[in-house]
Legacy VTK file of the C-alpha trace (Angstrom):
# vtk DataFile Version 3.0
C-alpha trace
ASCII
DATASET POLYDATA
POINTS 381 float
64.696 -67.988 14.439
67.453 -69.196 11.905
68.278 -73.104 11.913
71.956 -73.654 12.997
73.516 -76.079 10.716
76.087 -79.084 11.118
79.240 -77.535 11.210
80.951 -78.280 7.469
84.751 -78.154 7.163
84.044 -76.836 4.048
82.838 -73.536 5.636
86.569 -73.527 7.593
88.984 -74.085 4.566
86.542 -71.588 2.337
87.115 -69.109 4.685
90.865 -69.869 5.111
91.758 -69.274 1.077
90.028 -66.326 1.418
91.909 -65.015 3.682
94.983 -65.849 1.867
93.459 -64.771 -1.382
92.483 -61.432 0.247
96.073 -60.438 1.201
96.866 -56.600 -0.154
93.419 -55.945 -0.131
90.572 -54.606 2.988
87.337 -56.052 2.416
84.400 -53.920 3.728
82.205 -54.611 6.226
78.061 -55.822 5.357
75.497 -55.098 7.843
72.060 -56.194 8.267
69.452 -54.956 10.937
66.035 -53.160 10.668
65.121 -50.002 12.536
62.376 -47.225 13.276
62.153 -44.164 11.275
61.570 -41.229 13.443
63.311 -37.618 12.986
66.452 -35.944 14.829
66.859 -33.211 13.629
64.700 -30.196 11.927
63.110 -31.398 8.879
64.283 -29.517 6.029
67.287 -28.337 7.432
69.230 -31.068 4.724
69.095 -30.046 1.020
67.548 -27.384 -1.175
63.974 -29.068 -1.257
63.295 -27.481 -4.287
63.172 -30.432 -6.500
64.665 -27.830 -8.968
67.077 -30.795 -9.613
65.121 -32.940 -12.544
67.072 -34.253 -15.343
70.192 -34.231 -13.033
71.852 -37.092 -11.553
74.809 -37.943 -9.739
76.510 -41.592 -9.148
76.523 -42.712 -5.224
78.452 -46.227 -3.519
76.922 -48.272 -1.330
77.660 -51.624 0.528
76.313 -54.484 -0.837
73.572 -56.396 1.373
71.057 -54.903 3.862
73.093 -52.248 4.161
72.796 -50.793 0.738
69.233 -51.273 0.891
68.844 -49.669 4.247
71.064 -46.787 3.228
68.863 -46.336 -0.043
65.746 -46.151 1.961
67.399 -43.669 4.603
68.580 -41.289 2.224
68.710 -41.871 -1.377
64.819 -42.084 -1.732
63.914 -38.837 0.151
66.879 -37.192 -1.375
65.271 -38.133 -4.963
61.825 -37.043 -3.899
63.051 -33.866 -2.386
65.748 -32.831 -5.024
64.417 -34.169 -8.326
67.824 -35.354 -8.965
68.332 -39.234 -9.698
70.651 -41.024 -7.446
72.607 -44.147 -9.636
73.454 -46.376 -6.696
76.574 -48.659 -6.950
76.947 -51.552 -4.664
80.064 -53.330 -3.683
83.331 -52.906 -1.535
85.252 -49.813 -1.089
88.594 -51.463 -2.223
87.090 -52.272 -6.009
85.881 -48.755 -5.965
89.056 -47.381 -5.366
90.835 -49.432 -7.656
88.658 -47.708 -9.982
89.635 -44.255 -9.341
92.689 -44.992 -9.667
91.964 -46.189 -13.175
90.220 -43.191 -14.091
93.389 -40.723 -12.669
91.588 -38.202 -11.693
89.768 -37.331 -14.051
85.530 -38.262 -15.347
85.459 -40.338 -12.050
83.046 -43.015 -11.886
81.169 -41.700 -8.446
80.633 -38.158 -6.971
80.028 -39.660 -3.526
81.543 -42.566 -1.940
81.963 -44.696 1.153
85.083 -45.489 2.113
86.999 -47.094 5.403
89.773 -45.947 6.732
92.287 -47.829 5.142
90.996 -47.389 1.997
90.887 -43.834 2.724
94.359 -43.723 3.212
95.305 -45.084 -0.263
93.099 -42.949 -2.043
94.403 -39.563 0.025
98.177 -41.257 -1.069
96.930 -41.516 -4.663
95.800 -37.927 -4.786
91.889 -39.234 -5.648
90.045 -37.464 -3.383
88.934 -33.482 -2.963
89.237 -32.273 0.702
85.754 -30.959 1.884
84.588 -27.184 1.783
82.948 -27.683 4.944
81.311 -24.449 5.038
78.986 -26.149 2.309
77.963 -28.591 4.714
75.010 -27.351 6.319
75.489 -29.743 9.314
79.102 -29.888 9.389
78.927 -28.775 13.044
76.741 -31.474 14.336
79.096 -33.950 13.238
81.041 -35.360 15.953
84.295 -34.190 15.782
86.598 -37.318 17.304
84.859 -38.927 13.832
85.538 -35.938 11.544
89.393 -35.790 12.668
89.653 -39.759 11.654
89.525 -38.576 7.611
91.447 -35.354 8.302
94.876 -35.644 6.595
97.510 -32.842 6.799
95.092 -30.543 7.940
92.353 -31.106 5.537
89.037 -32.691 6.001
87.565 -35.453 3.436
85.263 -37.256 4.699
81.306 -37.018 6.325
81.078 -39.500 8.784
78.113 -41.927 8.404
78.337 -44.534 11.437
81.008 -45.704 13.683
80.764 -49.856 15.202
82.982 -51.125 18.152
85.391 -53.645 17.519
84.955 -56.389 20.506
83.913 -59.944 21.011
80.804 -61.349 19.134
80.200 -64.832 21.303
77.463 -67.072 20.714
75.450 -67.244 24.056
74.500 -71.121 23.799
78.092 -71.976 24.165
79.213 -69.548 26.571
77.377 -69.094 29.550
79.959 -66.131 31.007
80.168 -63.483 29.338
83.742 -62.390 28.100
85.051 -59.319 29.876
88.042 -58.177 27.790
90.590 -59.241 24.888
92.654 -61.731 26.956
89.767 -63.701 27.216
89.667 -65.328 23.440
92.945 -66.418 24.604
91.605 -68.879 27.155
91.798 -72.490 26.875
88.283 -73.122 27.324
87.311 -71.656 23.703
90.120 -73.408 21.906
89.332 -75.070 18.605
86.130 -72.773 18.703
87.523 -69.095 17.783
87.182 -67.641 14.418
89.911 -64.999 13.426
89.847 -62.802 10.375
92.506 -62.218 9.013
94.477 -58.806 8.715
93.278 -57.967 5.157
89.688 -57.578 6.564
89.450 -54.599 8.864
87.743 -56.701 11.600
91.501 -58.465 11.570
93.340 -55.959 11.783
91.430 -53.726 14.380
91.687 -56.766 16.747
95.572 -56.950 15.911
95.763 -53.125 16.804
94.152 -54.044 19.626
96.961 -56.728 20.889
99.373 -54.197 19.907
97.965 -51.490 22.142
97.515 -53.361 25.235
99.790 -52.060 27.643
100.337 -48.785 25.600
101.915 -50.418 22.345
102.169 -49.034 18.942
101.959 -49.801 15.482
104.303 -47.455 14.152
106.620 -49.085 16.780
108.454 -52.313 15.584
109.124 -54.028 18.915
105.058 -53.330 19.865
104.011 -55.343 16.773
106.667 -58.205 17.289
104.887 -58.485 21.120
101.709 -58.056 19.202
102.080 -61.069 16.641
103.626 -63.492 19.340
100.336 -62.723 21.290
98.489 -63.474 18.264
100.262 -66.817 17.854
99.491 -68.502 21.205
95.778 -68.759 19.347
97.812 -71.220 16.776
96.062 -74.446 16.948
92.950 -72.970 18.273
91.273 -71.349 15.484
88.308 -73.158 14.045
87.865 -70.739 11.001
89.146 -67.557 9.025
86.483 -65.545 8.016
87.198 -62.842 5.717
83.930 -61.066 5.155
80.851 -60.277 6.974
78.632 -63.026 5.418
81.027 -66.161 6.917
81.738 -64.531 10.048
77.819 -65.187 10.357
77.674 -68.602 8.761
80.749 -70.151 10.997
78.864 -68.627 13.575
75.736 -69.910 12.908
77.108 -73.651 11.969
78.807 -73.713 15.146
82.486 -73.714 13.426
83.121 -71.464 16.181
82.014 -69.464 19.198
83.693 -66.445 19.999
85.130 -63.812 17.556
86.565 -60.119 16.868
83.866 -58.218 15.666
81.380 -55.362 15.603
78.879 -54.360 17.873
75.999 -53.623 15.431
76.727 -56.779 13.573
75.984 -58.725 16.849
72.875 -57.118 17.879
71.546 -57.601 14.467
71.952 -60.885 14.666
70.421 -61.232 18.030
67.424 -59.173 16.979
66.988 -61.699 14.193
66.805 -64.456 17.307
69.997 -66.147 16.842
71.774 -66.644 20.254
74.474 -64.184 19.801
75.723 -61.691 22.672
78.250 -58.521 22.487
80.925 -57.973 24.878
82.617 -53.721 24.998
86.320 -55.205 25.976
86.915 -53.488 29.586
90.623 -51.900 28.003
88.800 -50.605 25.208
86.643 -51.724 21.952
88.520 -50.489 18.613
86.643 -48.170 16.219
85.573 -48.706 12.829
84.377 -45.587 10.805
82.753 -45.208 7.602
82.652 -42.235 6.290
81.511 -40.504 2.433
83.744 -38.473 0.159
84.284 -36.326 -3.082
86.447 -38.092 -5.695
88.104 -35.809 -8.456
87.025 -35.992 -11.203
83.434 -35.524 -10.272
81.495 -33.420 -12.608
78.550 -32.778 -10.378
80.062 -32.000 -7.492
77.065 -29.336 -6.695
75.189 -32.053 -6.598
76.878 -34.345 -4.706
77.143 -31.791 -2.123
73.209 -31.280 -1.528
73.676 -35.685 -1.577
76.130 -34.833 1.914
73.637 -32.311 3.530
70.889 -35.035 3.758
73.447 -38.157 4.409
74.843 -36.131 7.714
71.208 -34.557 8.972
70.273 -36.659 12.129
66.644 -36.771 10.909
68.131 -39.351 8.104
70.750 -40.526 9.504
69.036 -41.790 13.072
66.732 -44.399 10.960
69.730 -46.016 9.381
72.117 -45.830 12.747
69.234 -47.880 14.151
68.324 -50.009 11.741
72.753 -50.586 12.011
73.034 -50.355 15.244
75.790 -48.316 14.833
76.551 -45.034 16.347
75.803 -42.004 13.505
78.309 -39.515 12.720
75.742 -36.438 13.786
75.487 -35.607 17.496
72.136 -34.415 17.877
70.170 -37.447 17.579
68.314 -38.419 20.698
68.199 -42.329 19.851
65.395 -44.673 20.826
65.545 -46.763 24.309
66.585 -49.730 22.834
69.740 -48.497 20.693
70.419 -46.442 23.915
70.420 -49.699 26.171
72.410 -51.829 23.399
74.918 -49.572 21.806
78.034 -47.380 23.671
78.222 -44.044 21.157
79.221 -40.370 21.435
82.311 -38.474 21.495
83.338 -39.701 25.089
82.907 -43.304 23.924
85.576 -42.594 20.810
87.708 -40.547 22.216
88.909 -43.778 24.287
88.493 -46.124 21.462
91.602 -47.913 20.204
91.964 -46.384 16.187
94.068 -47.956 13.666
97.038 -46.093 12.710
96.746 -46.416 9.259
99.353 -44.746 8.313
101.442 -46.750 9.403
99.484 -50.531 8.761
98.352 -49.442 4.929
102.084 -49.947 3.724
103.316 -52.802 6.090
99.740 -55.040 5.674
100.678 -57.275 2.786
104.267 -58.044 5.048
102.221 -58.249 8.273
99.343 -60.608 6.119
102.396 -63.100 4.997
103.381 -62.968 9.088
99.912 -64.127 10.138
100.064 -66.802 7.322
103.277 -68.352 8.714
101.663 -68.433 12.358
98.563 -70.173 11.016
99.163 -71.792 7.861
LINES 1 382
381 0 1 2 3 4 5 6 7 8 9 10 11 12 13 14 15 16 17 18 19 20 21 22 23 24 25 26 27 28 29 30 31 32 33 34 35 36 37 38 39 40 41 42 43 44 45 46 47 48 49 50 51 52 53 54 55 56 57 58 59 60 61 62 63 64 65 66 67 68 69 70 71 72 73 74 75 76 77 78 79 80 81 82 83 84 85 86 87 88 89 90 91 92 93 94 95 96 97 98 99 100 101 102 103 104 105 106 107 108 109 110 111 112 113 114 115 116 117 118 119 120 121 122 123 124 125 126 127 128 129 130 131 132 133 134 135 136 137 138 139 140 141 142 143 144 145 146 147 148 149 150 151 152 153 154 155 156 157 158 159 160 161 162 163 164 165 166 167 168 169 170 171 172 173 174 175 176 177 178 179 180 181 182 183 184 185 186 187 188 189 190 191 192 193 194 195 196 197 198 199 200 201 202 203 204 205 206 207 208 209 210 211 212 213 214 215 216 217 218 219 220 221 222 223 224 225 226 227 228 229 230 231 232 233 234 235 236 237 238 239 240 241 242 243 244 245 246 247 248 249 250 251 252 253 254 255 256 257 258 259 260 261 262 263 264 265 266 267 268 269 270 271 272 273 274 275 276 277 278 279 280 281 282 283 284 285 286 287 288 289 290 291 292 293 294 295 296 297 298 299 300 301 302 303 304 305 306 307 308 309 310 311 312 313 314 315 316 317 318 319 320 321 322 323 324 325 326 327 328 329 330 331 332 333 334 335 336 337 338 339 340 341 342 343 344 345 346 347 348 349 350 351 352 353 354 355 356 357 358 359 360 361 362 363 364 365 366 367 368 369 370 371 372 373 374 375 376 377 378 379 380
């Protein structure tokens, strides 16, 4: 079981100038977890097999952390083995990787498969980056589910292959909160103030929880007046926030210090952590957890794009895809997997569970998040 430190103010104003620091930019999320490898879905239903592929290679992302090694292990070593063809893995965050397509214009891009989040898929669709999907090449295309297929469909055309999906709700450290939270509103009460951690709206975790304020009670982002309610919600937690984590790793660490108690975050994040022994606990907000999709693309520019495509069959076949949703605990983009008891009894999945999750609209929040960022600042500076 992990020590919990002396909480360090240090920890607080880090993750404060981060959070300024990170404002026109989403940060992507790092997972950690371990999970059982069992199959799906048919083996050999995912690539060629042939191994016909030696001498070729393609260039993959990953997240940096636990997850890129757990996503190497899932798919990137069997695809090797099966294909011939060498996978060059590049870790980091999908905003620096789209700042580099953009560099490139088009043209000798520096991956033929990446991950992306939604808001970062939004301003590479807007920078004309990406190649919609030929989804008839996708050999399980219609196991995908297809509330999470829809997310990274733009003007009618499909880019992405979801991987996993995690609910947005409230990670809570179980030592210091004997009641389980039931829903939003409850972060809000007296009782945890001075002990909340907020990200800020330049890290997706930040601005899913914002979307949610904004949606209770039907509001809308792309609605003015719904956004002014949502930020004078947001600002009765002025004077109560104990920290401003802007990435994964000090979400965890003010967390674990006891800077705070209670924050906006994903589900597989928490259950990780509670596998790992730490006293952490989940709750699925009764109006409605907010999704958070990651799914792969095509960039153009690729020059193996065959390749890359035989990379998608075996990232979206559930017999590779259920080992690394487990080891995530987060829900995988392909239906068909019939999950083990325990991710059953922890994690809320499927197409019933996202239809009535709370989405983004990031259409309308990519282009109004550096003016919403400088409104957060002035609540909480």
């Amino acid at each position: 079981m992990r020590s919990f430190l002396p909480r360090p103010a240090r920890a607080r104003r880090r993750g404060y100038l981060l959070a300024l620091a990170s404002a026109g930019t989403v940060t992507a999320l790092t997972l950690t977890g371990c999970g059982g490898v069992d199959t799906g879905g048919g083996s050999g239903s995912s690539g060629s097999g042939s191994g016909d592929g030696k001498g070729e290679s393609i260039t993959v992302t990953a997240f940096a952390g636990a997850w890129g090694e757990l996503f190497k292990s899932s798919f990137v070593e069997p695809f090797e083995k099966d294909t011939g063809i060498k996978v060059n893995l590049v870790y980091g965050a999908d905003s620096d990787w789209v700042t580099k397509l953009r560099a490139a214009g088009g043209k000798n891009a520096p991956f033929d498969v990446l991950a992306l989040t939604p808001g970062s898929l939004h301003q590479a669709v807007g920078g004309d980056l990406l190649e919609p999907l030929k989804t008839a090449d996708l050999s399980h295309w219609k196991q995908l589910d297809p509330v999470l297929t829809e997310r990274s469909t733009i003007d009618g055309a499909s880019y992405g292959v979801p991987l996993t999906t995690g609910s947005n709700g409230l990670l809570y450290r179980t030592d210091k909160i004997k009641q389980a939270p039931k829903d939003w509103t409850d972060i809000f009460d007296k009782k945890y103030c001075g002990h909340v951690a907020l990200p800020p709206l330049t890290y997706n975790a930040g601005l899913e929880f914002f979307s949610a304020l904004v949606s209770q009670g039907g509001g809308k982002l792309s609605n003015p007046a719904d956004v002014d309610k949502g930020f004078k919600k947001l600002a009765e937690l002025k004077g109560c926030v104990s920290a401003y984590p802007a990435d994964a790793g000090s979400v965890a660490t003010v967390l674990q210090n006891g800077d705070a108690w209670i924050v906006p975050f994903w589900d597989g994040r928490a259950f990780a952590m509670e596998k790992e022994g730490q006293p952490i606990g989940f709750t699925y907000p009764s109006s409605g957890a907010v999704g958070a999709l990651t799914s792969y693309y095509v960039p153009k520019g690729s020059k193996h794009t065959a390749a890359a495509y035989k990379f998608l069959n075996y990232l979206s076949a559930a017999e590779y895809q259920k080992p690394f949703a487990q080891g995530t605990f987060y829900g995988a983009g392909n239906d068909s997997i019939d999950y083990d008891a325990d991710f059953k009894a922890k994690v809320k999945y499927g197409e019933d569970v996202y239809k009535k999750f709370t989405w983004v609209d990031y259409k309308t929040a990519t282009p109004k998040l550096n003016e919403w960022q400088q409104r957060w600042n002035q609540i909480f500076k």
